[in-house]
N, C-alpha and C positions, 0 to 999 in steps of 0.2 A: 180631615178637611172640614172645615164649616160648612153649613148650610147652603151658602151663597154660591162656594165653590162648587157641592157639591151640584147644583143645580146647574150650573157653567159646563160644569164639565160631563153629564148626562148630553145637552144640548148636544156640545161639540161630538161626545159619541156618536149621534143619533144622525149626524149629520154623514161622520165620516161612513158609518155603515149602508146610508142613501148612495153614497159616491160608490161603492163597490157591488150596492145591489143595480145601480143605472147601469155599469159598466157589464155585471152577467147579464143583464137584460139585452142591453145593444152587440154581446157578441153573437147572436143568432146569425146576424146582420152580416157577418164577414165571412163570404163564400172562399175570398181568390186574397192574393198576398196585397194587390190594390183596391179591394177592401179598406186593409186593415191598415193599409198606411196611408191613404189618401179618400179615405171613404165612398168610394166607386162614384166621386164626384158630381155627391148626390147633396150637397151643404146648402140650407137654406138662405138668405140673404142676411136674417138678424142674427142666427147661428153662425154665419162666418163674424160678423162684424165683433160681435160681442169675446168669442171663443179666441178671435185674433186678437182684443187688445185684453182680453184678460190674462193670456197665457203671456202678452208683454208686460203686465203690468208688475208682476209678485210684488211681494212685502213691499217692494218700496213705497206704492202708493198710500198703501195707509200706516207705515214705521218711517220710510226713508222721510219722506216732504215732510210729514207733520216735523219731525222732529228736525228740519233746517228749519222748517217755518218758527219753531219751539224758542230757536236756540240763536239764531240770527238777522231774526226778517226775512219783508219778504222778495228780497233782492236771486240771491241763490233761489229758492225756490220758485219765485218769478221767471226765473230767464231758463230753467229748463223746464218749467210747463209750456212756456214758447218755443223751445228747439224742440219736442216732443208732439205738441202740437202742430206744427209745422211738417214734423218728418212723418207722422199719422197719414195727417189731410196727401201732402206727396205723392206719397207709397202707392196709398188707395189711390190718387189720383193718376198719377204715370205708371205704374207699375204692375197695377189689380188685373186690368184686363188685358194688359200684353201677355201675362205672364200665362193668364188662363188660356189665352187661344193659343199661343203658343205651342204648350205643355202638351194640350190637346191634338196637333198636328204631327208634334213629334213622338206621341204616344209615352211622355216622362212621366212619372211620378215621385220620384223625386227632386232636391236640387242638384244634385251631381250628374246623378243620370241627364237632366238635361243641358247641363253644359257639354255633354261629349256627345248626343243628340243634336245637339245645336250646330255645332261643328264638324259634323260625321264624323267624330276622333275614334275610328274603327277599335285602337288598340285600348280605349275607356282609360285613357291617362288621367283628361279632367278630371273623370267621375273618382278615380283612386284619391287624388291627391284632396278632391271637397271632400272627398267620404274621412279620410283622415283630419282634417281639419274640423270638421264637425264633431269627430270626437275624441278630439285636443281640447277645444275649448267648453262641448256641451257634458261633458263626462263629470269635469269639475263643479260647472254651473246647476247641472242636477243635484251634486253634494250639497252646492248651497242651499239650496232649499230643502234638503235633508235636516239640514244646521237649523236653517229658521225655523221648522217645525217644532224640532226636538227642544230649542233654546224658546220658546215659547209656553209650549207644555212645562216642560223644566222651573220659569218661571212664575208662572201663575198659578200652579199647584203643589211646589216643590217637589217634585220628582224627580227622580234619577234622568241625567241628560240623554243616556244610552238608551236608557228603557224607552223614552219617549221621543226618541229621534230615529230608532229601529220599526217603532210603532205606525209612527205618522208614514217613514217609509214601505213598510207594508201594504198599507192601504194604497198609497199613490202608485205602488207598484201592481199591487191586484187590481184595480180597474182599468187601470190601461194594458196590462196584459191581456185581459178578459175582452175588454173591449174596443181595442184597438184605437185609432183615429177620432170612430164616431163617437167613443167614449170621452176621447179627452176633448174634444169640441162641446157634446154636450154638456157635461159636465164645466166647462170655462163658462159657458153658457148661466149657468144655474149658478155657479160659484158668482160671475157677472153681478148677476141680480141680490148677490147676497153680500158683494161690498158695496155696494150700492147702498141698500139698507142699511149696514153698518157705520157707513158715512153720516148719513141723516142721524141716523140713532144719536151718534155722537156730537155732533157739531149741534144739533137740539138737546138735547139734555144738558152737555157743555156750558152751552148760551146761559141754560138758565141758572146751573148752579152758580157761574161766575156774575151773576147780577143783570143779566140783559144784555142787549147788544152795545149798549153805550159804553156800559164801564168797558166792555173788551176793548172797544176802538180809543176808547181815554187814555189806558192803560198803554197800548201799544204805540198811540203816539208821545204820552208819555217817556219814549224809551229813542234816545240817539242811534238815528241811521236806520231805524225799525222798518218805515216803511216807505224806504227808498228805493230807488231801483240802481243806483250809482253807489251805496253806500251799504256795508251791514253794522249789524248791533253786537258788539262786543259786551257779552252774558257777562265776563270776567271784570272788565275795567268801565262798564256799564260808558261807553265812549263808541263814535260814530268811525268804521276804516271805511277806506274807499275799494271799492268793487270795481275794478279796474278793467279797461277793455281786454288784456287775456282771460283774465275769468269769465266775460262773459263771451265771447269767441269757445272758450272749452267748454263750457259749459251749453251753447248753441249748439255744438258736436254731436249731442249726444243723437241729435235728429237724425242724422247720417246715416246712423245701424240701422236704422227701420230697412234700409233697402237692402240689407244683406242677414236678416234672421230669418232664417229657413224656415223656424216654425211658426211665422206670418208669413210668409211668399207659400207654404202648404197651402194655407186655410184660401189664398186666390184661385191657387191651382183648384180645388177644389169644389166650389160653388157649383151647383147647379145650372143656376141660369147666369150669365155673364152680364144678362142686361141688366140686372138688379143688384150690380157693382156700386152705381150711383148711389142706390138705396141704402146700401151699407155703408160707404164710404159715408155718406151725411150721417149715420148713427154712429160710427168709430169715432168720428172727430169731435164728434157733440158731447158723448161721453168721456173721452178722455180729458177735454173742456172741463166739463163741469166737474168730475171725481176728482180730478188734482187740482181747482180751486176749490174745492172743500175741504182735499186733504189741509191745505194752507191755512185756510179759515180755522182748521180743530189745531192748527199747531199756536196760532193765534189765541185761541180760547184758553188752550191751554195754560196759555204763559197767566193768562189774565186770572185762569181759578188758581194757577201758583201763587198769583199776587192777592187774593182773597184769600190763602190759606186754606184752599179747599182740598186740592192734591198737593204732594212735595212738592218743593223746586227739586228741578230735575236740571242734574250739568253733565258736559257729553256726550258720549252714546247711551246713556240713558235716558238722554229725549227723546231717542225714539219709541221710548214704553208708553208714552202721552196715554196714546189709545189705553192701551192696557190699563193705567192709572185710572180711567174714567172708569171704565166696564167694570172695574175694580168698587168703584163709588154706584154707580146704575146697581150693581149685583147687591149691594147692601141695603135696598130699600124693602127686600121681601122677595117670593119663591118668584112670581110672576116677573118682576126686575132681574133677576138673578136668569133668569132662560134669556131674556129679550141680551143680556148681556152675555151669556153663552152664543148666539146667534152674529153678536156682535164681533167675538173673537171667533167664529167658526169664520167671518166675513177677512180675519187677516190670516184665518189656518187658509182659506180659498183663496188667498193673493197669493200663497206662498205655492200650493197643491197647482193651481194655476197651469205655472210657469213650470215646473217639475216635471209633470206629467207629459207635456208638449213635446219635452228636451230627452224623456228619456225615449216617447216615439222616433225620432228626430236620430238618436244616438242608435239606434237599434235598427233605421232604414236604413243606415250606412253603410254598418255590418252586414248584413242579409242581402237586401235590393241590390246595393249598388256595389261591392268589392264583393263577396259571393257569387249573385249572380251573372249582374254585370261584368265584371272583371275579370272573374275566373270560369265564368261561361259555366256554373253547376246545373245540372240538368235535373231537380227534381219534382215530384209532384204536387202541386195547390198543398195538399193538407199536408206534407211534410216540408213544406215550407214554411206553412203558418206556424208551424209546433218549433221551427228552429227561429224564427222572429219571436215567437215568444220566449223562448229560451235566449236569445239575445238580450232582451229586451228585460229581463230577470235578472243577468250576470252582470250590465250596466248598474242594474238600482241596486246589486249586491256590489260593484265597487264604490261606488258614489257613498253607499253606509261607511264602507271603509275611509274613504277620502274625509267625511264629515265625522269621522270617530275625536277627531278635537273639538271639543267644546269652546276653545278661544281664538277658534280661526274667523277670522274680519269677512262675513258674507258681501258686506257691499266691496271691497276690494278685488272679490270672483268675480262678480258681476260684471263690474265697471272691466274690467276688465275683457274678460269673454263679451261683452258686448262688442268692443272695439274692436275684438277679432275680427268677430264675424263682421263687424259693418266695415271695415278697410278691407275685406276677403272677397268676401263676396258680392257687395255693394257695389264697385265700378265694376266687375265683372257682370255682375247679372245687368245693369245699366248700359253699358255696349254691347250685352249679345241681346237683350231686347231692341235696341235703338241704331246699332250701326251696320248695317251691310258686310262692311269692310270691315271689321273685326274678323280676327282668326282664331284657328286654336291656340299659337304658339304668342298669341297676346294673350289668350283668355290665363293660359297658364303662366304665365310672366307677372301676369296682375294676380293670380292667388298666390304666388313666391314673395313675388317683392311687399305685397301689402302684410301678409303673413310675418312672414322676417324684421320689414319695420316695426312692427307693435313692439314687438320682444325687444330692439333696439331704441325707439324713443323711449321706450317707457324705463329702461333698466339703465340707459347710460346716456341718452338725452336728456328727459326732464330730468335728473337729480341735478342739474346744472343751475334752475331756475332760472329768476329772469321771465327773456324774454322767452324762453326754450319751453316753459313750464305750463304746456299746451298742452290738454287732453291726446291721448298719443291716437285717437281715432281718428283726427283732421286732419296731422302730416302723414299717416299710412294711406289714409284713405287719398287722399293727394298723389301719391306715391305712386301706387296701384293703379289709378285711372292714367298717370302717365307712361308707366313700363308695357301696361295693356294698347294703347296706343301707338307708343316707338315702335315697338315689336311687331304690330299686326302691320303697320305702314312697312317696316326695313322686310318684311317676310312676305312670301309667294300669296296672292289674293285667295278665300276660299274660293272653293270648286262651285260650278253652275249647278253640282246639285244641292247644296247648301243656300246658296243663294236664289235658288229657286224657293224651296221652301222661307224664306224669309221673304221675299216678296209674293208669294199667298198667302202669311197670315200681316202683312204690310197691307192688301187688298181689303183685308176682312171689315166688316164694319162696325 
């Protein structure tokens, strides 16, 4: 390795080994099994805000946007920082503190467990079939960011893809075993503030190797359809297409999953104080505001130091290395450039750690909490409980290594994907059992079927049709779901007065 590298990658060391010294630090902290999966609902207000949108944000925000913005305008990348911003503000807004008083009444800590708490479902039906659905879609999704680890490391130091994808999983795997909850919150926390930094880093340095701000916007509107919102920029035939109202409809989609990802509906359940939901929700939405229009801004710069011959042109999925390509230029200026750009790419290893870390908690309360003990009623002690959550919670990020053992498998494909799961699953479910009375069990279970089933169906034998069909498959499930959740809770016997009792005392609440 050169010099430059060598100092990139000490950085990134120094960093990963903080993440797993945080993580033995905060397991003192977990006495009881709701510890360590819900942090004894002790989350500070900037510690929810932050930990919730960094565990949503992974790689995409600083690989996925830059590089639409890179590669197309800022059309596509435009209209899903609005559906993302949109379903952010939402979430926090209707959903934050229902969720927490709620969870709190019925004594839940997880999501499963509180759909069958919600509905007195004595025989924990709900809680099986979320528990299973959470890790159908969060098993894979953990993979992915196994992938983006490994294929990151791999790349910027040529290493073996195995070596460096068993590696990054390790660690994500030892801090959150060690430290449960509070670890992956803190830690989202810290990593937070360090794409944050990473962002700035690049979009300034960027600026200035591409000649100032002026050429970048020269450059860009030099370029057909570039910075349209109706239109993108065809990199190939250097010609303006139209971005047409299904794209931007699927593309608005993506807001929808905010109300059905479990490992944001935690971080509410979780908070401390409820009253300081406001607090958070203005910090979530402010930053997801500003991080993804900068991501935008550096896929823009970038096009423009391609067109100064500063970095390659880059076509593809190789847009999304933009970032890399700089840190790559920052790291050559000397030892002192070469860390500040080590800190830059530890800022896209914590977009990816993030999100991982959330999913393998997430995957491993399903297991234990909620089909162990919920389900099969195991009657065992605080501490051999914790040791079989962490042993859960090991044999997930030991298959997920296995699932990500391809180096040419399409991470944003998992993504998009398991995102839509969960937002068509659980989204109109958790949406009517906060919000409607009359909701039942035997809706709530109809809306995780039918929403469930759909994905698998638009997505594999609907949209191949295109047209007009060729709609993100998260907005007709999710459609779906909220309608079978409905027929079904109306054509079916009303819940019981004790259900509905507890929904009109946290209805009262203020």
């Amino acid at each position: 390795m050169s010099t430059a590298q060598i100092g990139m990658f000490a950085t990134m060391v120094v960093y990963l080994v903080a993440m797993i010294a945080m993580g033995a630090w905060l397991s003192k902290r977990n006495k009881t099994v709701g510890d360590f999966y819900i942090g004894g609902r002790k989350l500070g207000p900037f510690v929810t805000a932050m930990s919730a949108e960094a565990s949503d944000m992974s790689s995409y925000l600083l690989m996925g946007i830059p590089g639409l913005a890179y590669l197309s305008g800022i059309a596509d990348a435009g209209w899903t920082i609005i559906g993302l911003a949109a379903g952010t503000y939402l979430n926090w807004l209707i959903t934050a503190k229902r969720i927490r008083q709620y969870t709190e009444a019925t004594g839940s800590i997880t999501v499963p467990a509180f759909f069958s708490d919600r509905y007195g479902d004595g025989k924990n039906i709900l809680t099986f079939i979320a528990a299973i659905i959470i890790v159908i879609f969060f098993v894979p999704y953990t993979a992915s960011g196994f992938a983006g680890c490994g294929k990151l490391f791999a790349s910027l130091f040529n290493t073996n893809y195995h070596t460096a994808m068993i590696g990054s999983a390790i660690v994500i795997i030892a801090y959150t075993m060690l430290g449960g909850f509070l670890a992956a919150s803190t830690t989202d926390f810290v990593q937070s503030i360090i794409m944050s930094a990473a962002l700035i880093i690049i979009l300034v340095f960027g600026t200035m190797k591409a000649g100032g701000a002026n050429v970048v916007i020269d450059n860009a509107k030099g370029l057909a359809g570039y910075f349209s919102m109706t239109q993108t920029h065809d990199a190939v035939t250097g010609t303006a297409q139209p971005y047409g109202f299904i794209h931007i409809i699927s593309t608005l989609a993506w807001g929808l999953g905010y109300f059905g990802m479990p490992h944001i509906l935690l971080r509410f359940m979780a908070i401390e104080d409820e009253k300081k939901l406001s607090l958070s929700r203005r910090v979530a939405t402010t930053w997801v505001l500003i991080s993804m229009a900068v991501s935008v801004m550096i896929g823009i710069v970038g096009l423009a130091m391609s067109g100064e011959g500063v970095i390659p042109t880059l076509s593809g999925s190789d847009s999304e290395t933009v970032i890399i390509k700089i840190s790559d230029l920052l790291a050559s200026h000397g030892a002192f450039f070469a860390v500040i750009a080590g800190i830059v790419l530890s800022g896209i290893l914590a977009s990816t750690m993030s999100t991982a870390d959330s999913q393998l908690l997430c995957a491993s309360s399903s297991i234990t909490s909620d089909i162990l003990v919920k389900c099969f009623h195991a009657k065992l002690p605080e501490k051999k409980l914790m040791t079989i959550s962490r042993l859960a919670l090991c044999l997930i990020g030991v298959i997920g290594v296995v699932l990500a053992w391809n180096p040419n498998s399409s991470v944003f494909q998992i993504v998009s994907f398991a995102w839509a799961g969960f937002g068509a699953t659980f989204g109109p479910v958790m949406i009517l059992a906060l919000f409607w009375k009359r909701s039942n069990k035997n809706g709530a279970l109809a809306g995780l079927i039918s929403g469930g089933l759909m994905i698998f169906v638009w997505k594999f034998a609907v949209r191949p049709l295109g047209g007009a069909f060729d709609i993100y498959e998260l907005l007709p499930s999710f459609i779906v779901a909220l309608i079978f959740d409905v027929i079904v809770s109306l054509a079916t016997p009303a819940p019981s007065k004790e259900v509905t009792n507890v929904f009109e005392k946290v209805d009262d609440m203020p």
